[in-house]
N, C-alpha and C positions, 0 to 999 in steps of 0.2 A: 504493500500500500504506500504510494507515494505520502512522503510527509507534509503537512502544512510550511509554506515558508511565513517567517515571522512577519509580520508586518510593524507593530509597535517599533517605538523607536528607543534606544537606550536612555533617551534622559527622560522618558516617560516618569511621571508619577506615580501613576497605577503599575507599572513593572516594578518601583522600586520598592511601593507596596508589596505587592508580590512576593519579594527577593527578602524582604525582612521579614513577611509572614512566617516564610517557610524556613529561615532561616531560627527564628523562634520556635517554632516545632520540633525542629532539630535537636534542640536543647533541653527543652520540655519532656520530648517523649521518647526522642530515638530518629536516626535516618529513619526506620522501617513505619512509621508515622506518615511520611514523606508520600502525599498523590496529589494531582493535579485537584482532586474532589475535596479533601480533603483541605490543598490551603486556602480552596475557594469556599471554603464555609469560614474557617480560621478566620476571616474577612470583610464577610459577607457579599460576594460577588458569585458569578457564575461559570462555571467550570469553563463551558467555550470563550470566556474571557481570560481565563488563564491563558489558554489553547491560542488565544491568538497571539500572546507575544513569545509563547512555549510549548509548539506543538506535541513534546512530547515530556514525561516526568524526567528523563536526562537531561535533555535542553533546561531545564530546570535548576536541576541539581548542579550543573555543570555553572550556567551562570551565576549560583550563591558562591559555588566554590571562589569562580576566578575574583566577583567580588572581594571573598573575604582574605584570599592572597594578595592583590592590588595595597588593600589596606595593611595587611601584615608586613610585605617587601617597605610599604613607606616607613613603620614606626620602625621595623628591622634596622633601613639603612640610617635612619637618624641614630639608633642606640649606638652600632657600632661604626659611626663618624663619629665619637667622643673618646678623649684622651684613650682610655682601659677599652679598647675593643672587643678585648678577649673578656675581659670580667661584664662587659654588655651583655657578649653571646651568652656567659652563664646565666647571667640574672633571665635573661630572654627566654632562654629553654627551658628551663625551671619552675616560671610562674604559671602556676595552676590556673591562674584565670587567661593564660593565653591559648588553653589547648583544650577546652571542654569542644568548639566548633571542629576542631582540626581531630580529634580521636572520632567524631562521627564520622569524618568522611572519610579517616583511613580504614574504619569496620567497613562500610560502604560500599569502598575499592576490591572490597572481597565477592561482592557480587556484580559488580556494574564498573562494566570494560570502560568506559565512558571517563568515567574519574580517577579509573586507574591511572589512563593516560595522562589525564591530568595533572593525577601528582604529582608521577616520576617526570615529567615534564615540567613544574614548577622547584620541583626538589632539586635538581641538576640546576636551573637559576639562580636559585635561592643561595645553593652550595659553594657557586662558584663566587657570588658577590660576598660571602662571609668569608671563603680564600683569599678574597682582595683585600677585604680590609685587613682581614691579619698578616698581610704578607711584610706589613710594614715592622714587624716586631721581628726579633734577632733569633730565630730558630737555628740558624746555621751555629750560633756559639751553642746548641742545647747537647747535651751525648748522648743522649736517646733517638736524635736524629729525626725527631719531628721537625713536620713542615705546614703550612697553613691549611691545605686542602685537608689534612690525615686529622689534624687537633680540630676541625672546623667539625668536622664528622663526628668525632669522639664526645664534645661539647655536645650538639646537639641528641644523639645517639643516649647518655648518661642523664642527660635532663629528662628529656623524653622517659625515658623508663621511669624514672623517678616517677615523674608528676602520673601516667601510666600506673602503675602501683598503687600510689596514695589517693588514687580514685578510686581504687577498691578496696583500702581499706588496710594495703600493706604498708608498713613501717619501718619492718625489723631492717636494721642494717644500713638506713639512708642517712642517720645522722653523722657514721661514719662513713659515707660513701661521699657526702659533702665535706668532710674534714679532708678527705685526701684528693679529691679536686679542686676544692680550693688552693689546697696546699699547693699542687701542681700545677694550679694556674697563677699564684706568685710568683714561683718560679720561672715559670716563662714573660710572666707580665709583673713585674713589680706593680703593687699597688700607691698610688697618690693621696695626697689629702683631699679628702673629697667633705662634700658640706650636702645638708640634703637628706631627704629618703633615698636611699641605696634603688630601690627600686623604679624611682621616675620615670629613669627611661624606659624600663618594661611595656610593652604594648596592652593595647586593651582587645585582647583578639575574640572574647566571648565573657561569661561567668563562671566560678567554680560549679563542675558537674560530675554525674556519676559516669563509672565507664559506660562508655559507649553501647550502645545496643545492637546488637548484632540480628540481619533480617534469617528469616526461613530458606 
């Protein structure tokens, strides 16, 4: 069956509607919540209005995704364009309130080819501008022979499980798993005097949530 072409326009009002309805539902109840029928009641509108600016629930999904990426890459490169780039990336991957959207759609990617693409396509972006900004730090003096692209990985990767974990409830062992990455990351980045919530720069990428729901 041929698909509908979009007609709506991207700075629509009602698409952006849309894009936050469902984007709330997300968070609420689970990607597997996620139908065209469904964000059009969340709203009150009608499904063929969905349909017209997203003829299908991917075209959907796919556009809350690249939204909430867009947003991410912005607060991303602003944390690490500051002095400690490297202590950004941790504070970054870490904070629980940046990953309750991003664990939905990596459950997601387990069923729908659509946002798999996506990811790995925005993750390869994302990875290589966080190798940029660290490249600027002195890894070549390190003996362990890390380099930006391999610690850019490692930071993200270690966060992620963390905050991963303590949405369900695990703990054992993360107190210490921050004491010896931080530690690791003085070392490689001496820290400055800094004034402030530690935190600021961290993005605002959703709310604290539970893990992700996984569909049928």
């Amino acid at each position: 069956m041929k698909r509908m072409r979009r007609i709506g326009t991207e700075e629509s009002a009602t698409r952006a509607l849309l894009l936050d309805a469902t984007e709330q539902l997300m968070l609420d109840e689970g990607y597997a919540a996620v139908s065209t029928r469904r964000v059009a009641k969340q709203i009150g509108l009608t499904p063929a209005l969905v349909h017209y600016y997203f003829p299908a629930t991917d075209d959907l999904l796919v556009a809350v995704y690249r939204r909430a990426v867009d947003k991410t890459v912005e607060r991303l490169r602003t944390a690490i364009s500051s002095e400690e780039p490297l202590h950004a990336l941790w504070r970054f991957s870490t904070d629980a309130d940046c990953t309750a959207l991003a664990m939905e759609f990596m459950a997601m990617a387990n069923h729908r080819k659509a946002i798999r693409a996506e990811i790995a396509s925005s993750a390869e972006r994302v990875r290589t501008m966080q190798a940029a900004a660290l490249s600027k730090l002195a890894f070549d003096k390190d003996p362990n022979g890390c380099d930006p692209l391999g610690v850019a990985a490692l930071v993200v990767g270690i966060g992620r499980l963390l905050v991963m974990e303590g949405a369900l409830g695990i703990a054992l062992g993360h107190d210490r798993v921050r004491d010896i990455a931080e530690h690791w990351l003085d070392s490689l980045e001496p820290r400055q005097e800094t004034t402030g919530d530690a935190r600021a720069d961290a993005p605002a990428y959703g709310r604290p949530q539970r893990a992700g729901r996984r569909g049928n």
